[in-house]
MISE-586077 format. One line per 4 residues: number of its first residue (from 1); their letters; for each residue x, y, z of C-alpha. Coordinates in nm, 2 decimals, decimal comma. Example, Ala and Ser with C-alpha at 12.3 -4.5 7.8 and 13.67 -1.06 7.14 Angstrom:
1> as> 1,23:-0,45:0,78  1,37:-0,11:0,71
***
This chain:
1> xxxx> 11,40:11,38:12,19  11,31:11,53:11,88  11,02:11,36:11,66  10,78:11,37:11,33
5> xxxx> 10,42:11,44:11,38  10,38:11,07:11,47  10,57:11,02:11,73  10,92:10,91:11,54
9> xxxx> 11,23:10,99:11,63  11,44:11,22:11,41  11,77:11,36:11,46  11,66:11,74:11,24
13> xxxx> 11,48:12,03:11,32  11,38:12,34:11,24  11,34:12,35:10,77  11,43:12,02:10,81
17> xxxx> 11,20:11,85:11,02  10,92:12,07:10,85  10,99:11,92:10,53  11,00:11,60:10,69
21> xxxx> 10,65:11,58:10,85  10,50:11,74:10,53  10,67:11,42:10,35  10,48:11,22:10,62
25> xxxx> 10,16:11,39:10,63  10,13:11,45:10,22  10,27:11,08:10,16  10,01:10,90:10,37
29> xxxx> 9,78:11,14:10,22  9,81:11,13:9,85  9,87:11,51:9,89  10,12:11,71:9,65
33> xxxx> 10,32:11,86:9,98  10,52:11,57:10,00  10,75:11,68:9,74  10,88:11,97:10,00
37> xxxx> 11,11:11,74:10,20  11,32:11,77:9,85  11,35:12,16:9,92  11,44:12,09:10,22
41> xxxx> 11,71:11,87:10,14  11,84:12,12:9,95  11,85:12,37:10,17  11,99:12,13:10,43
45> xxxx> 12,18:11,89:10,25  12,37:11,76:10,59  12,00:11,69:10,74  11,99:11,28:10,72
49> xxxx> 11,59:11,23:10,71  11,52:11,46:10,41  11,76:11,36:10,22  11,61:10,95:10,26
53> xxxx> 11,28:11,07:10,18  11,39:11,24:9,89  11,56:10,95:9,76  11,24:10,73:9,83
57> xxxx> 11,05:11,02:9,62  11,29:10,96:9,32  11,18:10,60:9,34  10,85:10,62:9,33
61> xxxx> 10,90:10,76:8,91  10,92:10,39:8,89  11,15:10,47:8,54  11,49:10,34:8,44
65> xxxx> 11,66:10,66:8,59  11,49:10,66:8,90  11,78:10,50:9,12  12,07:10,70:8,92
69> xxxx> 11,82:11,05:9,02  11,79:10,90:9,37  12,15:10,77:9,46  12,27:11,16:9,52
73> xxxx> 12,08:11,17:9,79  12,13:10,84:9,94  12,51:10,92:9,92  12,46:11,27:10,11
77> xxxx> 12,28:11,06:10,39  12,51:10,82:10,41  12,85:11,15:10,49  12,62:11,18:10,79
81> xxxx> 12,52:10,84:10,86  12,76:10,85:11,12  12,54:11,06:11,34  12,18:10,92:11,23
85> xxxx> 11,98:10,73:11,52  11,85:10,39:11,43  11,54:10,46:11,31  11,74:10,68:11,05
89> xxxx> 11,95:10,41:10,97  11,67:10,15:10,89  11,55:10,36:10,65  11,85:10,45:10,48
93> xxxx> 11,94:10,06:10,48  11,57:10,04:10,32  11,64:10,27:10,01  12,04:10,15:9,96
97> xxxx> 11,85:9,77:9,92  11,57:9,98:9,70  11,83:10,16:9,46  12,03:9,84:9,43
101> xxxx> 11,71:9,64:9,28  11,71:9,42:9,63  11,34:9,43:9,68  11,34:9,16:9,94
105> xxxx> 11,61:9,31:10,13  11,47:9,65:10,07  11,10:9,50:10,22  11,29:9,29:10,50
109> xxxx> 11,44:9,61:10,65  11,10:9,78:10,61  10,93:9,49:10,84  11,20:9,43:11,11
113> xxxx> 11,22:9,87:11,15  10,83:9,81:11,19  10,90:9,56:11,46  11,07:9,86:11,67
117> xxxx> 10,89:10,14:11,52  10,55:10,01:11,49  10,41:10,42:11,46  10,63:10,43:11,14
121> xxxx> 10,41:10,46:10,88  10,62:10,53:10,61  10,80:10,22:10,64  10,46:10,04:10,64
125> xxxx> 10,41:10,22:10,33  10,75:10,13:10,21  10,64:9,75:10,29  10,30:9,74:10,13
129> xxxx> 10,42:9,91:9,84  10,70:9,61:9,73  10,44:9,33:9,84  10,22:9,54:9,60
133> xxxx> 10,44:9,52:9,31  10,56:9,16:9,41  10,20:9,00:9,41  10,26:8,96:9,80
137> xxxx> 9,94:9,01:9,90  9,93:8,86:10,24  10,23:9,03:10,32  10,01:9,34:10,25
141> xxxx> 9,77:9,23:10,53  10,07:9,08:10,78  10,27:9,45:10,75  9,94:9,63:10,82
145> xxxx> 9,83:9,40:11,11  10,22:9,44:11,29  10,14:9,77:11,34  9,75:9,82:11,40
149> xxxx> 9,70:9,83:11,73  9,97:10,11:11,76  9,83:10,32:11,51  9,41:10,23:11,58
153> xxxx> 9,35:10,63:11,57  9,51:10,68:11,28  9,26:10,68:10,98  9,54:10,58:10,73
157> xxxx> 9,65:10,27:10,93  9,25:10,14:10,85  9,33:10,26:10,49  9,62:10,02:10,45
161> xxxx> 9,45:9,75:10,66  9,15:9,75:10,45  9,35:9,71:10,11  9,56:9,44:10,28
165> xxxx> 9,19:9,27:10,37  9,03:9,31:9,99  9,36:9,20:9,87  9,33:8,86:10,01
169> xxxx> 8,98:8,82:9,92  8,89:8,88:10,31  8,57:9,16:10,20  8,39:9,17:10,52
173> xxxx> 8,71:9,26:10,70  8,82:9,52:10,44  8,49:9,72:10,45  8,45:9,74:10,83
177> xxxx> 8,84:9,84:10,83  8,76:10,10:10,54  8,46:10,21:10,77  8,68:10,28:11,03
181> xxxx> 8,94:10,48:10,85  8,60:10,67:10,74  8,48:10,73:11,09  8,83:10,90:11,18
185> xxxx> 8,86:11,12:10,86  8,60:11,09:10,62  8,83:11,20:10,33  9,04:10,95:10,39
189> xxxx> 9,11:10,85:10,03  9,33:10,52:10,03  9,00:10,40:10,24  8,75:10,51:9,94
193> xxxx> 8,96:10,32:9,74  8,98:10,01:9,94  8,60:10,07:9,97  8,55:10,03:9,61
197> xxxx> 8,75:9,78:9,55  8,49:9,57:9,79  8,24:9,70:9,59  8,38:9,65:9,23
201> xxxx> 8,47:9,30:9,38  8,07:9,20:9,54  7,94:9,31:9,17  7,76:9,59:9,38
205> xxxx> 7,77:9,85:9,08  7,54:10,07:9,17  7,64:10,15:9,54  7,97:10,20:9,39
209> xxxx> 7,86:10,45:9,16  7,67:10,62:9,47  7,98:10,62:9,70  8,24:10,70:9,46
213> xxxx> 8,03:10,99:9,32  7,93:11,14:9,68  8,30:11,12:9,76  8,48:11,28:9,49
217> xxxx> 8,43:11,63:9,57  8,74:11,54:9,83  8,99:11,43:9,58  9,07:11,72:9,47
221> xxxx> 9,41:11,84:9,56  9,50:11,49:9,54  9,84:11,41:9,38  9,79:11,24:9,04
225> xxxx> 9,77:10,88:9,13  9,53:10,91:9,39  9,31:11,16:9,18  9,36:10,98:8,90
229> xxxx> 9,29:10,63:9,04  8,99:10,68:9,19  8,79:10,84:8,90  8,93:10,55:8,76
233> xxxx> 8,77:10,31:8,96  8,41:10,50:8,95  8,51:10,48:8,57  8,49:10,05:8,59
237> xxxx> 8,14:10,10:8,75  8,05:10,34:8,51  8,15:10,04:8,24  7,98:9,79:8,41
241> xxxx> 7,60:10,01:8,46  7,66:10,04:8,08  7,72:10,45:8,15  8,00:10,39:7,83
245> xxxx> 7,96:10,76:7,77  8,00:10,87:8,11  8,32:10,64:8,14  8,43:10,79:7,88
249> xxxx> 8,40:11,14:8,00  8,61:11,01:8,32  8,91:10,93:8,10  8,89:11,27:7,94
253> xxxx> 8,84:11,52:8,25  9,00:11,29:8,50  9,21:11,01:8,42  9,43:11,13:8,16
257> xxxx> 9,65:11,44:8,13  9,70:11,53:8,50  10,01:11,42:8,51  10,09:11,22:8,16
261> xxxx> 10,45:11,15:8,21  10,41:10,99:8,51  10,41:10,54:8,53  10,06:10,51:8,70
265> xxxx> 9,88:10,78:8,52  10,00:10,62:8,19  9,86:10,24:8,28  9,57:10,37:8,40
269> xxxx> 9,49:10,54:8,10  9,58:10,22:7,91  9,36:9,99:8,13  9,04:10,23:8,08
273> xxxx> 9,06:10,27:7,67  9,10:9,87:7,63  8,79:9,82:7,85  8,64:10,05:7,67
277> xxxx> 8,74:9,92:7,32  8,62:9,61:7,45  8,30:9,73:7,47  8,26:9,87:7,15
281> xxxx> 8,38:10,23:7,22  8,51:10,41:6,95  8,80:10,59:7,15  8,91:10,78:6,85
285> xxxx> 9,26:10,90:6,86  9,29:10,87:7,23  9,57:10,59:7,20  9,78:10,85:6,97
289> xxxx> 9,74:11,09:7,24  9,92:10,84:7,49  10,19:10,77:7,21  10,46:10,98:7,24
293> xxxx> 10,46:10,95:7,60  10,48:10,54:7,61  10,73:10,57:7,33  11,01:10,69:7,61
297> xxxx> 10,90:10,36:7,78  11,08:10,12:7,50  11,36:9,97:7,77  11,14:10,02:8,03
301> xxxx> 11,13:9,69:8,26  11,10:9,83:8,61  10,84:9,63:8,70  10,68:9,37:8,49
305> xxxx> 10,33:9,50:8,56  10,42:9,79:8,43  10,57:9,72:8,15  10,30:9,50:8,01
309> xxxx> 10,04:9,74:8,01  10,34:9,99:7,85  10,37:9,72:7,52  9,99:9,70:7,50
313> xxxx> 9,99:10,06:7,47  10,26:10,08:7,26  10,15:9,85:7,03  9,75:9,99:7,01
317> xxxx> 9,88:10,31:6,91  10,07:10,17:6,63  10,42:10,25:6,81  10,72:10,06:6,65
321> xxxx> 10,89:10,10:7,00  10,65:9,81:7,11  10,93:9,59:6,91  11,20:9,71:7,09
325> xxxx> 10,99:9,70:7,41  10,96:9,32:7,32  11,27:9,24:7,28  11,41:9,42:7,58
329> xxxx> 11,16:9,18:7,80  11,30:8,89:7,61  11,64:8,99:7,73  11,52:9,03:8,06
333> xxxx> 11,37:8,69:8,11  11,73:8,60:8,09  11,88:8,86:8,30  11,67:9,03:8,59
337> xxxx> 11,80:8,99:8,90  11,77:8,62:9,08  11,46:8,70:9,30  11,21:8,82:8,97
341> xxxx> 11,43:8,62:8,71  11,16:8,33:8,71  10,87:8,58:8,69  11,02:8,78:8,39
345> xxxx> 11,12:8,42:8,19  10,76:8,25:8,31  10,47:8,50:8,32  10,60:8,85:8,20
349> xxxx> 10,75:8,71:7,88  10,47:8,48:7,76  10,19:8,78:7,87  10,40:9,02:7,67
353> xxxx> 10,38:8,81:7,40  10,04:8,74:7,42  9,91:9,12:7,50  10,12:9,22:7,19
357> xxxx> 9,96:8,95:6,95  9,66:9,08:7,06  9,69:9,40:7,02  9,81:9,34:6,59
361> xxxx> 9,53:9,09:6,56  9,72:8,74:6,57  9,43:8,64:6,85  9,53:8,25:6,80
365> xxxx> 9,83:8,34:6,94  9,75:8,57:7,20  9,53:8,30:7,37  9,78:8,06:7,32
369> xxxx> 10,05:8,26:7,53  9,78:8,42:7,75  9,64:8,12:7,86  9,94:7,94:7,95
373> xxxx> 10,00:8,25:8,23  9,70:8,34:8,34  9,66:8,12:8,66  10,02:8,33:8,75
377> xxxx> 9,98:8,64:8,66  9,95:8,73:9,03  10,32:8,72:9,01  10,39:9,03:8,82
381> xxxx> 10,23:9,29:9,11  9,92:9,50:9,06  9,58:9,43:9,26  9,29:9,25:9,14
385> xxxx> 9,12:9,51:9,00  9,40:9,62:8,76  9,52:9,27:8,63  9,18:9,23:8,55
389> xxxx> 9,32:9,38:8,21  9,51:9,08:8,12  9,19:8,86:8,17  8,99:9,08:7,93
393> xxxx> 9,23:9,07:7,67  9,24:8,70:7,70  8,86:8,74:7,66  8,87:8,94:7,38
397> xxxx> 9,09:8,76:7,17  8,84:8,43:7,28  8,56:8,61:7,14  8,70:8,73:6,84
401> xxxx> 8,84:8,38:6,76  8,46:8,26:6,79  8,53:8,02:7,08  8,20:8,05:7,16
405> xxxx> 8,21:7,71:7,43  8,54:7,94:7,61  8,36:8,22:7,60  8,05:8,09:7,75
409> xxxx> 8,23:7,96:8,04  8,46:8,26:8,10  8,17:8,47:8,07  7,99:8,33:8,35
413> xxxx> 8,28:8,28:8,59  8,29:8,69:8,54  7,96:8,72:8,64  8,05:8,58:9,04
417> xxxx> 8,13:8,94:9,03  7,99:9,15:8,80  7,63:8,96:8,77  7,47:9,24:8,64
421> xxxx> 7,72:9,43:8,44  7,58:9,55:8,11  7,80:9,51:7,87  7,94:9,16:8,01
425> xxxx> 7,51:9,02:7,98  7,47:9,15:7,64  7,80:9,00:7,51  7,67:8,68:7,73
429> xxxx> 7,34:8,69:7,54  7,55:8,68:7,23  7,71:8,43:7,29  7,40:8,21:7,40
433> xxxx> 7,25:8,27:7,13  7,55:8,14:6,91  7,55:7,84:7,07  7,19:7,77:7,00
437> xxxx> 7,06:7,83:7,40  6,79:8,04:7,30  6,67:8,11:7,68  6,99:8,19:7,83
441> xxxx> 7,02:8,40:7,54  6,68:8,60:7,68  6,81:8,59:8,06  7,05:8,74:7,96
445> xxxx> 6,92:9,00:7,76  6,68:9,09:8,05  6,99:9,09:8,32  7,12:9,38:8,08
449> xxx> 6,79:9,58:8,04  6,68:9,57:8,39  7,01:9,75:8,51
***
């Protein structure tokens, strides 16, 4: 029986099955080879594995025509469907659900294929990635843990496990899984970023910055999201030592421009200049830069994660496609399919509203709309780390309205996890002071010079 480099069985050889394991090998790895398989579709367009993985490539633009550029080959698996084994056939039953907007199907398929192929990774990949996006984050953890003790020498099983962990607020378990991916291959870099997560989550700034830093060497060669999200992340403990300058320099060299056109490169790029800003960074022309590439984002409603942070964007840099953004998300709330319907009309639509008012100044309104969703906006996909946006925003727009009661109390629920971030005690010190608690005022001040 023919099989990948983990043990799978495939029903190609030869090109075929090469461009197959590099898929395999380069998706679990954040490495740039995984786009061979689509040469090797090409070359063997009757090959049925290629030709899956190439459509699941196409998905991952996470962009209006990423079904239509991924349906081609879909329909060249399916004239040989006929001869596929059933691992083969899962995964093709994965992607039609995937192209077709059926996310729950699409995940269903990916779990019960686990259940008979627990060394398939890239159908735990598959899984984790639509509980991702779905705010699912036990099923992030329950996909990972199906499939563990089948894969407990593989250092990017840990890798998944660990995110699953921090993703359900489990942090002991997520480090000593993130250890482990570590112990098996140090350069393991879905683990780093699990790692930091744990960190960023325990307030522990300063051994992020250590571990992030003594890590980075390895993530280059990365492909763009995994380069780019990880200087990313030692970017948010760069904002939180009060390094704003250093930060800064991260969004610059590392963050933005490695791939510009692509979804996660652009948020990314979005969530670091409004943390920034919200600091009191003068980030210059930066949001023109991003401009021209949200503007192709106006219908954009993939996913509603996404799409918020596109408006945001669009809207800081002065875009007028943030209107037709808008109203595209309005029609949405009345139109996406049954299983994210709710989530579109109840959280995506209000936060859109909200993130927009912000972002022109109308900060009554923006807390208004943003405070109505916030206990929800799990629902609309992302991790803790990134929606962590929306909750600054919301901040933001408290502070500039001069609630300073609000602001004293979100301040100090933010500091359970960040209780010595810089910027966060002096704006806390501010705000003490405003509301005539002279000592707090001082505490905090000192909490922000010691660090």
């Amino acid at each position: 029986m023919k099989t990948d480099l983990l043990g799978n069985p495939v029903s190609c050889d030869g090109d075929a099955l090469d461009g197959v394991n590099d898929f395999v090998d380069g998706f679990l790895r954040y490495q740039p080879k995984a786009v061979n398989v689509l040469a090797a579709s090409d070359r063997q367009p009757d090959a049925i594995l290629p030709n899956i993985f190439s459509g699941c490539l196409w998905m991952f633009l996470e962009a209006p025509e990423a079904a239509e550029k991924a349906r081609p080959f879909l329909q060249r698996a399916k004239q040989h469907l006929d001869r596929a084994n059933t691992r083969e056939k899962g995964l093709f039953a994965v992607l039609d659900a995937w192209i077709d907007n059926d996310v729950p199907a699409s995940l269903q398929r990916a779990e019960q294929l686990l259940e008979v192929y627990p060394r398939d990774l890239i159908a735990l990949k598959l899984a984790q990635y639509h509980c991702l996006n779905t705010g699912d984050s036990p099923g992030l953890l329950r996909t990972a843990l199906k499939v563990r003790d089948a894969n407990s020498t593989v250092a990017q099983m840990h890798g998944m496990l660990a995110f699953g962990y921090e993703q359900c607020h489990l942090l002991d378990k997520a480090k000593r899984a993130a250890e482990t991916a570590m112990s098996i291959e140090a350069d393991e870099p879905w683990a780093h970023h699990a790692l930091a997560h744990v960190l960023l989550t325990r307030g522990e700034t300063a051994a992020g910055i250590r571990f992030m830093e003594s890590e980075s060497n390895s993530w280059d060669g990365l492909n763009s999201f995994m380069f780019t999200h990880n200087w990313w992340h030692l970017a948010l403990f760069k904002i939180s030592a009060g390094d704003l300058d250093g930060a800064l320099q991260i969004y610059d060299q590392r963050c933005w421009g490695v791939e510009p056109g692509y979804s996660q490169d652009q948020v990314g790029a979005i969530a670091l200049l409004a943390r920034l800003e919200f600091c009191g960074v003068d980030v210059g022309d930066r949001w023109q830069s991003l401009r021209p590439y949200l503007e192709t984002r106006k219908a954009d409603t993939v996913q509603p994660f996404l799409t918020l942070q596109y408006l945001y964007g669009l809207a800081c840099a002065g875009a007028g496609q943030a209107d037709e953004l808008m109203e595209t998300v309005r029609r949405m709330a009345g139109s996406a399919p049954a299983y994210c319907r709710d989530v579109w009309s109840e959280v995506a639509l209000p936060g859109c509203e909200g993130v927009l008012a912000h972002a022109r100044g109308d900060y009554a309104f923006a807390i208004k709309r943003l405070s109505a969703v916030q206990p929800q906006l799990w629902r609309v996909g992302g991790s803790h780390a990134q929606r962590d946006l929306f909750d600054q925003i919301l901040l933001d727009a408290v502070l500039k309205e001069q609630r300073w009661i609000s602001a004293q109390q979100m301040l100090e629920a933010r500091r359970r996890f960040d209780p010595d971030g810089i910027p966060l005690n002096k704006c806390l010190a501010d705000v003490y002071d405003r509301l005539g608690l002279a000592d707090e005022s001082a505490a905090a001040l000192k909490r922000a010079a010691l660090h």
